[in-house]
C-alpha positions as CSV (number, residue, x, y, z in Angstrom):
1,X,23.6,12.0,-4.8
2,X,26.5,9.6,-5.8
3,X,25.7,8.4,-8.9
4,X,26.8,5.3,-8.8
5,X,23.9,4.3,-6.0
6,X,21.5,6.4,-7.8
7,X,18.6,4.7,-9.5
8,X,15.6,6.0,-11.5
9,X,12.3,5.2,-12.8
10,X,10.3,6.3,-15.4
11,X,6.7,5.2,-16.3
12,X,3.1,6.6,-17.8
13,X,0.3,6.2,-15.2
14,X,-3.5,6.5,-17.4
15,X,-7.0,7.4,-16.4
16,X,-9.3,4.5,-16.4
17,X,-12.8,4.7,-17.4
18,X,-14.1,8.4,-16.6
19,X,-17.4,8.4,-18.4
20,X,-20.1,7.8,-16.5
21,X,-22.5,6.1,-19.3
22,X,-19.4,3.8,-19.7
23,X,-19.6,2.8,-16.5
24,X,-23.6,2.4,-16.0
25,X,-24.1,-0.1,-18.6
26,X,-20.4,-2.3,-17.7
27,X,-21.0,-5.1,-14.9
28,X,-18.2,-5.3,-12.8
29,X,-16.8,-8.4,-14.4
30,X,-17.1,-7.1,-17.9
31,X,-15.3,-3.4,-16.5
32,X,-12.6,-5.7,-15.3
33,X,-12.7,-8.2,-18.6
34,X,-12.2,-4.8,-20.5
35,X,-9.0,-3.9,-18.2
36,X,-7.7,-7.5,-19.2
37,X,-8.2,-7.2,-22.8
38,X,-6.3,-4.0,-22.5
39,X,-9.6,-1.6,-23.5
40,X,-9.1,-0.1,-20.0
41,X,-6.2,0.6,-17.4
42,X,-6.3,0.0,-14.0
43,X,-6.1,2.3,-11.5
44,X,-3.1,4.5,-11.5
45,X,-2.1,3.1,-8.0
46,X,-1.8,-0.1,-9.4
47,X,0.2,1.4,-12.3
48,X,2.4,3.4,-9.9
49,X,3.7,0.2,-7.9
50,X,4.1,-2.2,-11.2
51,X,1.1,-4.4,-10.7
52,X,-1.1,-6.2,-13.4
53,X,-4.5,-8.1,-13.6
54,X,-4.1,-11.8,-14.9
55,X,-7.0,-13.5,-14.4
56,X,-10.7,-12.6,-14.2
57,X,-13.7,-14.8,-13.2
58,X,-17.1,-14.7,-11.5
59,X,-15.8,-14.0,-8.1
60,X,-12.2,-14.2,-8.2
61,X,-9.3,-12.4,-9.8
62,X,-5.6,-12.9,-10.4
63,X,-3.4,-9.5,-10.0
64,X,0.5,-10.2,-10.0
65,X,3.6,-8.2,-9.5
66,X,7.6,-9.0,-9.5
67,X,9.3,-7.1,-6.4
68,X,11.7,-4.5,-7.6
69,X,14.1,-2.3,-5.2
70,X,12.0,0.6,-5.8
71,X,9.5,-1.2,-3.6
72,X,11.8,-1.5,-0.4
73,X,11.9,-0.1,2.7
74,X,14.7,1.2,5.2
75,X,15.5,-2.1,6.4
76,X,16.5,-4.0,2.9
77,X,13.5,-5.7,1.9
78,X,10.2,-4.8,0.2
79,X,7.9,-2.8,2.5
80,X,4.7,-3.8,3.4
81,X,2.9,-1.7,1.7
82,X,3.4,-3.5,-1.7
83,X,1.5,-6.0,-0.7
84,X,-1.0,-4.3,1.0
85,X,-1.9,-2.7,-1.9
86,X,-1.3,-6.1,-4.1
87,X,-4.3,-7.5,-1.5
88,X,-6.6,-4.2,-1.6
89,X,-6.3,-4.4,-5.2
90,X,-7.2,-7.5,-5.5
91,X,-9.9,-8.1,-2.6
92,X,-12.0,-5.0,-3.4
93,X,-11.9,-6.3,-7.6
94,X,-13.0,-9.8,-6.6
95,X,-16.2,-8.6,-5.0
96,X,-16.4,-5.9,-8.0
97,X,-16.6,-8.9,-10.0
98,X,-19.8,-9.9,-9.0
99,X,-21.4,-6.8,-9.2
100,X,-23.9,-5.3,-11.4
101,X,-24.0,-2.6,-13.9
102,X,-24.0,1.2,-11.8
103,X,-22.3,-0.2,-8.5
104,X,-18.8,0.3,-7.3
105,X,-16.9,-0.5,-3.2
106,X,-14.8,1.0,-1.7
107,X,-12.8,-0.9,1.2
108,X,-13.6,-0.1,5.1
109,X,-11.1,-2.8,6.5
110,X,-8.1,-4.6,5.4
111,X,-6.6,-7.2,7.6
112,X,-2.9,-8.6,6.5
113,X,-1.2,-11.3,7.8
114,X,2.3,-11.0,6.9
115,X,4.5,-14.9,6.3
116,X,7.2,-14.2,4.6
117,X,9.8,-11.6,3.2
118,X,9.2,-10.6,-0.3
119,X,12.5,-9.5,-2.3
120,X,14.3,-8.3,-5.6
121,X,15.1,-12.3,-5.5
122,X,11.3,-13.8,-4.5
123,X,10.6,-13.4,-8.5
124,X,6.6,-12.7,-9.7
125,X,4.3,-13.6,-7.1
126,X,0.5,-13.9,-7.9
127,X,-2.1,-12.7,-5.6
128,X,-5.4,-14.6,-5.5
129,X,-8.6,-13.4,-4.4
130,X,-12.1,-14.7,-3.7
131,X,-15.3,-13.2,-3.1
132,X,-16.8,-14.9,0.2
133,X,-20.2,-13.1,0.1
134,X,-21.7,-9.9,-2.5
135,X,-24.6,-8.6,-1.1
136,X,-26.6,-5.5,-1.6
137,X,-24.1,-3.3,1.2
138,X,-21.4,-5.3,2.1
139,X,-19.0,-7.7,0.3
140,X,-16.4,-9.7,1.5
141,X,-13.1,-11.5,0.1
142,X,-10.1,-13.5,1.4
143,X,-6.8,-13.6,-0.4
144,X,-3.2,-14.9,-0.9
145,X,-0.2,-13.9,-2.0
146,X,1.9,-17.3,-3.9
147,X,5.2,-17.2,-5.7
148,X,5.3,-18.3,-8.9
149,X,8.5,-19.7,-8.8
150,X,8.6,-21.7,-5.2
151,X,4.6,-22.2,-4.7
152,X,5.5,-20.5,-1.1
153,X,2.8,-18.2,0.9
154,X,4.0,-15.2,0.9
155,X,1.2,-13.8,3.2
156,X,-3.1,-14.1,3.1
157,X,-5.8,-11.4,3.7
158,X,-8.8,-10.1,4.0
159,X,-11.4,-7.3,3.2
160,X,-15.0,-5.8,3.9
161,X,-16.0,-3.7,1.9
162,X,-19.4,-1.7,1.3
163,X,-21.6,-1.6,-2.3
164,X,-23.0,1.4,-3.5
165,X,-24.4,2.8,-6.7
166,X,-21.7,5.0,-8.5
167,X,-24.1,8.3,-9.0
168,X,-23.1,11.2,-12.1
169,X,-20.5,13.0,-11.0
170,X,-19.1,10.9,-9.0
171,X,-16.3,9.7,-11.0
172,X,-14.4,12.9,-10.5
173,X,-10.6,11.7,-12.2
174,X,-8.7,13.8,-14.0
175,X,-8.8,13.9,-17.8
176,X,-5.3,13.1,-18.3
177,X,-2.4,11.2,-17.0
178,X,0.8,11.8,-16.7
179,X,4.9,11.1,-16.7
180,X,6.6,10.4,-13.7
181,X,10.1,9.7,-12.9
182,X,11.7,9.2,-9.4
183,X,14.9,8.3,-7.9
184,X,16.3,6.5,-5.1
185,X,19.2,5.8,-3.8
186,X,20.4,2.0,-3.1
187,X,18.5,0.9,-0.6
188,X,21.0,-1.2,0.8
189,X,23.2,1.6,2.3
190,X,20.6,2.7,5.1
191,X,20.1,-0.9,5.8
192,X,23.9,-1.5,6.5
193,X,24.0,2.1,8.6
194,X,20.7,0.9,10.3
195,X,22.6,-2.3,11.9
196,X,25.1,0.0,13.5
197,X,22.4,2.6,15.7
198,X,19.5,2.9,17.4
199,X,16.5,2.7,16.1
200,X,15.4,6.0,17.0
201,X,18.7,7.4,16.5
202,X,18.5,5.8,12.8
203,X,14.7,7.4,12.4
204,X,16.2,10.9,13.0
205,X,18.8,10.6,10.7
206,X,16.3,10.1,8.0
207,X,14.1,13.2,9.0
208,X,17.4,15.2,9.0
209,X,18.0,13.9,5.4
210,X,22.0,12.4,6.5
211,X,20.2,8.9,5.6
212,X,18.5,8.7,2.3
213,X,14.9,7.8,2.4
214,X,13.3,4.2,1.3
215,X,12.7,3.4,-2.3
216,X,9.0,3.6,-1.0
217,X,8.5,6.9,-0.2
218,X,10.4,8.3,-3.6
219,X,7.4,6.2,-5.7
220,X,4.6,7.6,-3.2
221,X,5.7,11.1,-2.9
222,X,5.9,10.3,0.8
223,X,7.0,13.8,2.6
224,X,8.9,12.1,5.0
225,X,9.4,11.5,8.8
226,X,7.7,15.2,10.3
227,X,8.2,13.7,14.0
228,X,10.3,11.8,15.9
229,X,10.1,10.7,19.5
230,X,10.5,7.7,22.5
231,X,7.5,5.2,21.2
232,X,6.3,7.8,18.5
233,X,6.2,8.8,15.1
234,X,4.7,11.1,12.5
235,X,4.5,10.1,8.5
236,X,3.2,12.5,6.1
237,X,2.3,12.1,2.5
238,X,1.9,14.3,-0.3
239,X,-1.6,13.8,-2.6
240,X,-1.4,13.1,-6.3
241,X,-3.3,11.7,-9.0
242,X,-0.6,8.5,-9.5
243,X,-2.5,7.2,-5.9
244,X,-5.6,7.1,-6.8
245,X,-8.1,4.2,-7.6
246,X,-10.4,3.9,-10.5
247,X,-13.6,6.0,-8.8
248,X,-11.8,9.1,-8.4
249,X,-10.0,8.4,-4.6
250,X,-7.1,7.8,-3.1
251,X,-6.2,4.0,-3.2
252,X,-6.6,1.9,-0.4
253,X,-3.2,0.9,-0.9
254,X,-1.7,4.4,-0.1
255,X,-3.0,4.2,3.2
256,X,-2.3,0.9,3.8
257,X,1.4,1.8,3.0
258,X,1.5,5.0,5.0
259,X,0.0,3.3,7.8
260,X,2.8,0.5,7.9
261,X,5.6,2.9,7.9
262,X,4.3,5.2,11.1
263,X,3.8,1.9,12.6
264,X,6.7,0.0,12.2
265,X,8.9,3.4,12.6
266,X,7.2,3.9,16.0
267,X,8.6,0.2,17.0
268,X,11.8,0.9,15.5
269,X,11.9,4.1,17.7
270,X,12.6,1.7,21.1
271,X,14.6,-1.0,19.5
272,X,18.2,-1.1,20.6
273,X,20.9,-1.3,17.9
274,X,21.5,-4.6,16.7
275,X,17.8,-5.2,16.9
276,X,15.6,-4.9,13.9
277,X,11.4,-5.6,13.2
278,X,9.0,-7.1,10.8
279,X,5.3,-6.8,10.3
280,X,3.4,-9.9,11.3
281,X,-0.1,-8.5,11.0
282,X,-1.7,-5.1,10.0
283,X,-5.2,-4.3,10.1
284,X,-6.5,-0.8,8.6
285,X,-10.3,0.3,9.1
286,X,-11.2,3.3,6.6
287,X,-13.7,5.7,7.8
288,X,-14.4,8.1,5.4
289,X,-12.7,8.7,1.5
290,X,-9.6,10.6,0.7
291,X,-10.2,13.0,-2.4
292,X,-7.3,15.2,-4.4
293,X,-9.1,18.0,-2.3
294,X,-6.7,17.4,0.2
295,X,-2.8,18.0,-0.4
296,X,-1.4,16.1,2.4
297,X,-2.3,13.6,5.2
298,X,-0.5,12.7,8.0
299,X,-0.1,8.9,10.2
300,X,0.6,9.4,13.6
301,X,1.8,6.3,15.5
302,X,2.5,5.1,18.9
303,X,3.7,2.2,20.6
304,X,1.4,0.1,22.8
305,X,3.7,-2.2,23.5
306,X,7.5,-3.7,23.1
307,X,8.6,-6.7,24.3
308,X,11.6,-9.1,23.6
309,X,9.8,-10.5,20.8
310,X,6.6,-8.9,19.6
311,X,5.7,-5.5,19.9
312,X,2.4,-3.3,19.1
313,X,1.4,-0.6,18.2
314,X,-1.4,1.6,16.8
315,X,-2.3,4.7,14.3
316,X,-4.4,7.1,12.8
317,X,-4.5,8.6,9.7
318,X,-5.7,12.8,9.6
319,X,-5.3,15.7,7.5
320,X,-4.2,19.2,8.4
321,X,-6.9,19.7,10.3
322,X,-7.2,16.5,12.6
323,X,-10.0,15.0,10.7
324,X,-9.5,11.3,10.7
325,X,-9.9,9.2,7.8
326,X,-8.7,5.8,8.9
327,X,-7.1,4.2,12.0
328,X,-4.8,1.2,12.4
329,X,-3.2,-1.4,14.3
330,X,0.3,-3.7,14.0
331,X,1.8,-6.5,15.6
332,X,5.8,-7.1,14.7
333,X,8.3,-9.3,15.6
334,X,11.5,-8.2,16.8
335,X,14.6,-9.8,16.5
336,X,18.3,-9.5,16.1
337,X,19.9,-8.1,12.9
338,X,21.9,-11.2,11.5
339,X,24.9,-9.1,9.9
């Protein structure tokens, strides 16, 4: 790699709370008080992609996070998946909030609507989120995404997720963290050689590792682009403690990301050159958890539908064995690449 487009990143990524008498006598808000005062982490997902908790109430938190390049996609701006993740995070924690000692969610759908780019120039944007109703199986939450610096809406969501008790054993994290460093390459360069080709054409080069991947994938451990066809795509991703949330899954977030990139890639496969995409809406339904029993998962994506100006298409998430764990739909606008 040319070093002088070569970028790195180094960071620790902890275990939160692993002990299970910890956890039985901590109330939601107080567990997420106790991340706040800094007598906890957060989930190592949310210390992979650079976010923090602000604020913490009955009902409603605060997370934040400033856009950095390694959060971009192939196209020159910060991929979905950042805030995806942002609004996971921060949906599932306000209905945590308001729940008692012993009782944990876990997210079964996440609907984005996407407003407005985020980039290394957007600054700190806050995402604010709101339990709408906590009952004994089901919570919900709505949320939005603000800058800090223009007041903008930078995109709103919501989530359903379902309560349960958080039995022994359950919490099955590892002991330890760990050190991670990744590098990327400047993100910028694919962007300018992705104005020049086809989108499939563009796709390939990835897989066949002529174009350097996004920023994205380096801080995921995505395994790259496995297939590549007319209206089709395959995304696979490597499993590793750095994804996970603070019961001992995968995060939400790492779904929600994977799932935007088969998705959009799948659009991008029929787009003409000189014609680029961007999320407008994504909406992921989780059907069953993804533990660290499972090395690698797989997003497999097809079109539905590509017009002039929007386009559709849908996805499902499964392991090596076809066993689906979530499944996914997009709409994105297309339009021409302004060079």
């Amino acid at each position: 790699m040319n070093p002088t487009t070569t970028r790195s990143r180094t960071y620790d990524w902890k275990v939160p709370v692993t002990d299970w008498e910890t956890r039985q006598h901590l109330d939601g808000r107080a567990y997420l008080q106790s991340v706040l005062d800094g007598e906890n982490v957060s989930s190592p997902m949310v210390q992979t992609m650079g976010i923090e908790l602000a604020e913490v109430d009955d009902g409603r938190v605060v997370y934040t996070v400033e856009p950095a390049e390694y959060h971009y996609n192939p196209i020159g701006v910060v991929h979905g998946g950042l805030a995806a993740t942002l609004f996971d995070t921060a949906l599932g924690s306000a209905v945590i909030s308001k729940l008692p000692a012993g009782q944990v969610c876990m997210t079964v759908q996440l609907h984005v609507h996407y407003l407005r780019a985020l980039t290394m120039t957007t600054g700190k944007v806050r995402c604010e989120a709101t339990a709408v109703h906590v009952g004994r199986m089901l919570g919900t939450a709505e949320a939005k995404i603000i800058g800090e610096n223009d007041g903008k809406v930078y995109g709103h969501a919501s989530a359903t997720c379902v309560v349960m008790p958080v039995r022994q054993g359950d919490l099955n994290l590892p002991s330890t963290g760990d050190t991670r460093t990744f590098t990327w390459e400047d993100p910028m360069i694919g962007a300018q050689k992705a104005m020049q080709m086809k989108g499939i054409d563009y796709l390939r080069a990835i897989a066949n590792a002529e174009i350097p991947p996004p920023p994205i994938a380096k801080i995921l451990g995505m395994s790259g682009i496995h297939q590549v066809e007319d209206g089709k795509v395959r995304f696979g991703t490597d499993l590793g403690g750095w994804q996970m949330n603070t019961v001992g899954i995968i995060h939400g977030g790492l779904t929600a990301t994977l799932c935007d990139s088969a998705l959009g890639c799948a659009i991008q496969t029929v787009l003409p050159e000189g014609m680029a995409y961007t999320t407008t809406e994504l909406n992921v339904n989780f059907v069953r958890p993804i533990t660290l029993d499972l090395p690698k998962l797989y997003a497999d994506a097809t079109v539905l539908h590509a017009g002039s100006r929007i386009a559709t298409a849908e996805a499902k998430v499964v392991d090596d064995e076809g066993t689906l764990y979530s499944h996914s739909t997009t709409t994105c606008f297309v339009f021409p690449i302004r060079r």
